[in-house]
C-alpha positions, 0 to 999 in steps of 0.5 A: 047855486052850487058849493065850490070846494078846493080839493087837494091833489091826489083825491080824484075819488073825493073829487068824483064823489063831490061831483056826483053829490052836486058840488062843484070842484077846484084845484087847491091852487090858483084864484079860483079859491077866492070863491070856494067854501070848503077845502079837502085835504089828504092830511091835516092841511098845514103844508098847503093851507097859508096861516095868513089866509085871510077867510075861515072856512072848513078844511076837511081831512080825507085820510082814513075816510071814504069818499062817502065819509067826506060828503057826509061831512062836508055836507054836515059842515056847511049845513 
């Protein structure tokens, strides 16, 4: 089964990647993010991530990271 990751706007390398990697990709925006496991975002998150979200799940800052990076990360976190 694959992993649904939300990935901010703006990260189509990352987007790319991911893909390439075997996850799938979403939006951060709409209701898909009720099934999604992690989220990338381009800088720390606070200005598109709710505090009233209800789940907790891995939100992984992009900035200063390769594509590459952020797999490797992602991966590291939902292992």
């Amino acid at each position: 089964m694959y992993k649904l990751v939300a990935v901010e706007d703006g990260l189509t390398n990352v987007t790319q990647a991911l893909n390439a990697a075997g996850f799938k990709t979403t939006p951060l925006e709409g209701e898909a993010l009720y099934n999604i496991q992690a989220v990338i975002v381009k800088g720390n998150g606070t200005d598109c991530l709710s505090p009233e979200w209800p789940i907790k799940l891995p939100v992984i800052n992009a900035a200063g990271r390769s594509a590459e990076e952020v797999v490797e990360v992602l991966r590291d976190r939902l292992s």
